[in-house]
C-alpha positions in Angstrom: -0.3 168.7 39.3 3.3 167.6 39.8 5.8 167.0 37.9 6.1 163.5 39.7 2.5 163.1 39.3 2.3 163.1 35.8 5.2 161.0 35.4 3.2 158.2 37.7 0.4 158.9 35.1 1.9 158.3 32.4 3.7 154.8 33.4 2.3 151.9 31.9 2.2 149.1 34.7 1.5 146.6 32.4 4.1 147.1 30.3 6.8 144.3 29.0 9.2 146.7 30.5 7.5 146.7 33.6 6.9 143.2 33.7 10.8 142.4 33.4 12.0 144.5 36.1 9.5 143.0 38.7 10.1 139.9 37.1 14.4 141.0 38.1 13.2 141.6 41.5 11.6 138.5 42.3 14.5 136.8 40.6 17.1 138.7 42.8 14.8 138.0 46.0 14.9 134.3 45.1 17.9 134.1 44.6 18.7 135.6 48.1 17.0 133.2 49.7 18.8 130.8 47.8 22.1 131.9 48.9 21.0 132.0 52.5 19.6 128.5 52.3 23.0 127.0 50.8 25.1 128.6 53.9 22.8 127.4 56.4 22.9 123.6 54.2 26.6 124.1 54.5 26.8 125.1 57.9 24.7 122.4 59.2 26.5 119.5 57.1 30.3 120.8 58.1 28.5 120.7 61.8 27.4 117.2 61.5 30.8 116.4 59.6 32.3 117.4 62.8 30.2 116.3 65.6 29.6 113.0 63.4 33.7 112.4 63.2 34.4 112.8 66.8 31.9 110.3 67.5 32.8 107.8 65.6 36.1 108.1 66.7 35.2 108.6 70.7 32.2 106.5 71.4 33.9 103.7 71.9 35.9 105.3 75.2 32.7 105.7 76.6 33.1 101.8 77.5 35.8 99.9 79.0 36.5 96.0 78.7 36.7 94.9 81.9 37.5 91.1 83.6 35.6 90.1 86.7 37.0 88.5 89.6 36.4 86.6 92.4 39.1 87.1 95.9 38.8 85.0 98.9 39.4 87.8 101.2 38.5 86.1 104.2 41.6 83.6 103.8 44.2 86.6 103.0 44.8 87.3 106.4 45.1 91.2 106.1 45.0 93.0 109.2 42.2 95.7 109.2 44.8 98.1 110.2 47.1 97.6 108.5 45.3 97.3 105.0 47.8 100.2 103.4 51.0 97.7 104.0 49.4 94.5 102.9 50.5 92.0 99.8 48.0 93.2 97.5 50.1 92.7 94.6 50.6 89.0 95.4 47.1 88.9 96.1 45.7 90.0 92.5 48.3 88.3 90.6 47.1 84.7 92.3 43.2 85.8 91.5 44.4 87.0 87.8 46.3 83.6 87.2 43.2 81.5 88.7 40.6 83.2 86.5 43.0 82.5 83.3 44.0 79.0 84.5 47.7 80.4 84.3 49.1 78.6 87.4 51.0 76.3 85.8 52.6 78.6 83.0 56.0 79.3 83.6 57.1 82.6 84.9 58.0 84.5 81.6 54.5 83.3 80.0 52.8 84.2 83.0 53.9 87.8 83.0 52.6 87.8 79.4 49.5 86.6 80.8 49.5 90.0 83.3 50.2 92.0 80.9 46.8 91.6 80.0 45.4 93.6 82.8 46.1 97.2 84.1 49.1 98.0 86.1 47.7 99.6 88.9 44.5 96.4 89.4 46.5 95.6 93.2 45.9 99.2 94.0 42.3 99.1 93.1 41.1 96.1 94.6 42.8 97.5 97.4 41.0 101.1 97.3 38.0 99.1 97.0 38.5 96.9 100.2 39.4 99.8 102.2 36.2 101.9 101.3 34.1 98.7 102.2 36.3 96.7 104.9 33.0 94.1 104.9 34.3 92.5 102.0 37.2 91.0 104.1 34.5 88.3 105.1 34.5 86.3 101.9 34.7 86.0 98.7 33.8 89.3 96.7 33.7 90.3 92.7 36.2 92.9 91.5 35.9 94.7 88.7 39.9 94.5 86.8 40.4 96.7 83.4 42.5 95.4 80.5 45.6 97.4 79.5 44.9 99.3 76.4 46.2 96.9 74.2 43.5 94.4 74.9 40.6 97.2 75.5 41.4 97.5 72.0 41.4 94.1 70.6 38.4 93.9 72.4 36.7 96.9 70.5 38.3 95.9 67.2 40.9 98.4 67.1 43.9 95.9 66.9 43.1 93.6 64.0 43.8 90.0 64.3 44.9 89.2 60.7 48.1 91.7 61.4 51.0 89.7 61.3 52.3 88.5 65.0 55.5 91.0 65.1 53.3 94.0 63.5 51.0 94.0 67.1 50.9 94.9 70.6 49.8 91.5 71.4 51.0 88.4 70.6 49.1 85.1 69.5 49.4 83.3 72.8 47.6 86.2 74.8 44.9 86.4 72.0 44.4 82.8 72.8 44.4 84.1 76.6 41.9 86.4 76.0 39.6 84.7 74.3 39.9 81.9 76.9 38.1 84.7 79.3 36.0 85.7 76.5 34.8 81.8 76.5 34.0 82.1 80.5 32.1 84.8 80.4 34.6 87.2 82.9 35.1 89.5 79.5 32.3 92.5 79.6 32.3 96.2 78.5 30.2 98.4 80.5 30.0 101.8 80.9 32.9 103.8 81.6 32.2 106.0 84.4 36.1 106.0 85.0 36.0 108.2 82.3 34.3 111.3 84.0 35.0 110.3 87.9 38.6 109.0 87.2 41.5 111.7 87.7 44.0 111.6 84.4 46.7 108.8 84.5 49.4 107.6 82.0 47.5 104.5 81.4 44.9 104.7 78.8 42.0 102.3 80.7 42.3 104.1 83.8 42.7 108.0 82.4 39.6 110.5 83.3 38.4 113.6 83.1 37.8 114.8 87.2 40.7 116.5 87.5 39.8 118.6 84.9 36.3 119.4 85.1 37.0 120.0 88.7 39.7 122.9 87.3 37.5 124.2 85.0 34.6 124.5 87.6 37.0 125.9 89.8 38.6 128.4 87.4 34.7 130.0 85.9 33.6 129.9 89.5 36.5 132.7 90.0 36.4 133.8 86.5 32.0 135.2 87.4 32.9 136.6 90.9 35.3 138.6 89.4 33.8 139.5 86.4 30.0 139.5 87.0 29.9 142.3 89.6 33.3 144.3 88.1 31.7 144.1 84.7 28.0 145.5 85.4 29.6 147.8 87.7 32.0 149.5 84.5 29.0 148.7 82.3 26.7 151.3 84.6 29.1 154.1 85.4 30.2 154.6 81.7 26.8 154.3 80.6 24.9 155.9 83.2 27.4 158.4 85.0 30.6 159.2 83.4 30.7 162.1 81.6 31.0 162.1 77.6 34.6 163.6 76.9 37.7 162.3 75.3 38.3 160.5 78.4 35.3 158.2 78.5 35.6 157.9 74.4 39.3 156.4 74.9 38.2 153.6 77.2 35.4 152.7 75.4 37.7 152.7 72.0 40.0 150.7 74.2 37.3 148.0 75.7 35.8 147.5 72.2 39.5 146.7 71.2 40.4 144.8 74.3 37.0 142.6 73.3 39.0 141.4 70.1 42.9 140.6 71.4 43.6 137.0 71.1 43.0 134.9 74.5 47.3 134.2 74.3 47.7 138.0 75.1 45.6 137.5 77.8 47.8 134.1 78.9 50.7 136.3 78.4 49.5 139.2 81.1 48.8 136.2 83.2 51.9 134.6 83.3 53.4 138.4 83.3 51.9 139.7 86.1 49.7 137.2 88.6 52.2 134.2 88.0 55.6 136.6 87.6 54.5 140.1 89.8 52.3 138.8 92.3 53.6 135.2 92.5 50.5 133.3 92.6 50.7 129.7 92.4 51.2 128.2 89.0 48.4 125.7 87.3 45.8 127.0 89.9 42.3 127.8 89.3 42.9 131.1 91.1 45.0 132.5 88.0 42.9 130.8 85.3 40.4 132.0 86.6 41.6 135.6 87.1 43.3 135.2 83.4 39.5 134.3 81.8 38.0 137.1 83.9 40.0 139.8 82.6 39.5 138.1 78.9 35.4 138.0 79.1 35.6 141.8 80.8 35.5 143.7 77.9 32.6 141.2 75.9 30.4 141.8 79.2 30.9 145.7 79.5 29.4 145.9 75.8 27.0 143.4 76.5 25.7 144.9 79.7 25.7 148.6 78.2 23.4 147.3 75.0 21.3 145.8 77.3 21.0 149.0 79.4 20.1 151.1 76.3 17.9 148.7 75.1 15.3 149.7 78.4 12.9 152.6 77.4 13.8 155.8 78.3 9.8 156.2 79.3 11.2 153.7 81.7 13.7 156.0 83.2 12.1 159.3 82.8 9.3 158.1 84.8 10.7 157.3 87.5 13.0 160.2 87.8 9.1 161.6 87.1 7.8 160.2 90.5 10.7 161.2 92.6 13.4 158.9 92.7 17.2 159.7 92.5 19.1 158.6 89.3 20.5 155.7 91.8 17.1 154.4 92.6 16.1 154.2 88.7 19.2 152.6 87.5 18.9 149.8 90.1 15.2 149.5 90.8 14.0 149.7 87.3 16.6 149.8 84.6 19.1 147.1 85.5 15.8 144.8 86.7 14.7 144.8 83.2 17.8 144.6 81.4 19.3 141.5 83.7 17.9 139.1 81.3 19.7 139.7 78.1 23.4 140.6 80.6 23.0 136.9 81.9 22.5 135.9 78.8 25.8 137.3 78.0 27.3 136.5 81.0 26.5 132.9 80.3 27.8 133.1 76.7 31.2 134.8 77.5 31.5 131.6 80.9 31.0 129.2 77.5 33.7 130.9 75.7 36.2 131.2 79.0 35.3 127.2 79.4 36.4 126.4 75.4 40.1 128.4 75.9 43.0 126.5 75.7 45.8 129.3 75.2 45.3 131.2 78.2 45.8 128.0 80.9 49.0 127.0 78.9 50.5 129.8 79.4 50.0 129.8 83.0 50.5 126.2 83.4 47.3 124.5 83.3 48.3 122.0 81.4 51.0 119.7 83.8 50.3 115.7 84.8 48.0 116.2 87.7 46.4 112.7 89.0 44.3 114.3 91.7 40.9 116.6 91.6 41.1 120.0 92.4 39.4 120.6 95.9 40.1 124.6 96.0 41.0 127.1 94.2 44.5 126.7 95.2 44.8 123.5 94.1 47.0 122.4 90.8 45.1 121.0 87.9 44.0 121.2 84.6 41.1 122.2 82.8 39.4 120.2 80.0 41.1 122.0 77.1 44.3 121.5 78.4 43.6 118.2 79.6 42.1 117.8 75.5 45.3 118.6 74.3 47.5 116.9 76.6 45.8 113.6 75.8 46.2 114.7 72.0 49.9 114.4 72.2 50.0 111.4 73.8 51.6 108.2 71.9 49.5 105.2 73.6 46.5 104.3 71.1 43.9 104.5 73.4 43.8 108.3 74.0 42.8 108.8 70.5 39.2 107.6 71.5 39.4 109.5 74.8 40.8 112.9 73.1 37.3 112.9 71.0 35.7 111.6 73.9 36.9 114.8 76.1 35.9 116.8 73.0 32.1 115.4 73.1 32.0 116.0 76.6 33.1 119.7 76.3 30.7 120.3 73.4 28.5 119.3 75.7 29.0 121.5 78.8 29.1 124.3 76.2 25.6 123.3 75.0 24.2 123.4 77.6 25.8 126.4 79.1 24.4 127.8 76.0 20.5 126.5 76.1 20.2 127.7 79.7 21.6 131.2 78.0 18.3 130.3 75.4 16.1 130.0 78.3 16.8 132.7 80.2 16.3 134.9 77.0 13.1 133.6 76.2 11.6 133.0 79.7 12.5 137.0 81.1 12.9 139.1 77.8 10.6 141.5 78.2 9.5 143.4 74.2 9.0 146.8 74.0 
């Protein structure tokens, strides 16, 4: 018998000694769990903190107080032809001052009175009129915004116990506005303007299409580029290239390149495609060349985990059966391990979406009151356009900024679930 043996003999298992030290272990074990409980407690609440904060503070851009009014179009006497160079501003003012019973204010206190609506309502009755020329027939409703001033009366942003000379708005256009309130023109629907409007330097009228038509724009370049380039590097070194000092520099350098702050990359940008190559500045084209070369290195890893995770049974049999080292990689390995590198393909697009530092660099981040239609269009994306609206003075983009913020979080969630599915619908366990 062993010396180990008789040791195991001799222990007394039901010992007080015993009995304390697997008493320790449970304690340590429980304890453990503990500990991993509390971070995932804290974790959730700081989440909730967060996601609770900027709704409070955006929900309310989600809606816009609007006015509705009526226009006699069929007594305005515009020419159908000619509906570009037509009085519209006369026009809307004379509606404005009817639904308000303003007529007979004089002229100072009925610019007051305007001041109540959004600059640019002439310019979208008119848009309006020229997508449906029909409504030159009669009388048809328009929809008018308030300035921001008044949007935010209306939600209870401006408080009416501030002293007159401490507010935007003066008592007589309170008194104006709740006139309309009284009649029923006052309502606060959904603001659609919010994701189909292009930005703006008014408040009530800013949106969010010129942006997420960037950033659409900008990953739709950033996965042609990177997709095919990074599967292909992913193969070679995995697969083909030899194993040497050569090989073991680029794959110390990828790793490395995988963890260099997104500015670098901003920095190369502006360096080489805006500086070198002389690409046009705040397109989609060099954003999206600027996030492909940033989620490069995080898909190369990815890609090669995911083709060492297949068997080698997998490969070995079908080198077994006759096929050439090309016809296993792409018949049978890269089949089976497509699942987990679109699930990081997917995850490194929801990163590229989320960076801001990158497109400032390269100038994603100018005034742009259009939608991008190409990838040679100016624009923004929606960080940029996040932090644009951050440093602006006027009130009402606070709500929007954590507005822009929710609507991010959300194209990042679910950029993220369809990552979820994919795992769990084509994973395959070995």
């Amino acid at each position: 018998m062993s010396a180990v043996q008789q040791n195991v003999q001799t222990v007394d298992w039901h010992s007080d000694a015993i009995k304390a030290r697997r008493k320790s272990r449970y304690a340590a074990e429980t304890r453990l769990k503990a500990y991993g409980l509390i971070a995932i407690v804290f974790a959730l609440g700081f989440l909730t903190i967060l996601i609770g904060s900027l709704t409070v503070k955006g929900y309310k851009a989600f809606e816009q107080t609007v006015v509705s009014v009526e226009i006699d179009l069929a007594t305005s006497g515009f020419d159908r032809d000619k509906l570009m160079d037509a009085n519209w501003k006369s026009l809307v003012k004379k509606a404005l001052l009817e639904v308000g019973g303003a007529e007979s204010l004089k002229k100072k206190e009925q610019k007051a009175y305007l001041d109540m609506f959004t600059d640019n309502a002439a310019y979208l009755v008119r848009d309006q009129v020229i997508a449906d020329p029909a409504r030159l027939s009669g009388k048809s409703s328009f929809v008018i915004p308030l300035s921001d001033p008044f949007d935010q009366l209306a939600k209870g942003e401006i408080s009416r116990d501030t002293p007159e000379d401490q507010r935007r708005v003066n008592d007589r256009q309170i008194a104006a506005f709740d006139q309309l309130v009284a009649k029923g023109v006052v309502s606060k629907p959904f603001n659609w303007g919010l994701i189909f409007n292009a930005d703006s330097r008014f408040p009530e009228l800013a949106g969010l299409a010129g942006a997420i038509s960037g950033s659409f724009w900008s990953i739709v370049v950033c996965f042609a580029i990177s997709f095919p380039v990074g599967i292909a590097a992913a193969i070679y070194l995995e697969e083909f290239a030899p194993k040497n000092r050569w090989t073991d520099l680029i794959e110390i350098n990828i790793n490395n390149l995988a963890a260099v702050p997104s500015v670098v990359f901003g920095l190369l940008g502006l360096a080489v495609f805006l500086g070198w190559f002389g690409l046009p500045r705040s397109a989609p084209l060099v954003g999206g060349l600027v996030l492909a070369l940033m989620t490069l290195p995080t898909l190369i890893i990815v890609t090669r985990v995911s083709l060492k995770s297949v068997p080698s049974s997998i490969r070995e049999a079908a080198l077994g059966i006759g096929a050439s080292k090309h016809e296993a990689i792409f018949h049978h390995i890269l089949p089976l391990a497509m699942p987990t590198v679109m699930t990081g393909t997917i995850i490194s697009l929801a990163r590229a979406l989320g960076e801001t530092a990158p497109l400032l660099l390269i100038g994603m981040n100018a005034f742009m009151t259009s939608t991008a239609h190409g990838v040679f269009d100016a624009s923004t994306a929606l960080p940029t356009q996040i932090y644009i609206w951050s440093d602006s003075p006027e009130r009402g983009f606070v709500s929007r900024t954590s507005a822009a913020i929710l609507v991010l979080l959300a194209f990042l969630v679910l950029m993220n679930g369809i990552a979820i599915f994919l795992r769990q619908r084509f994973e395959r366990r070995w």
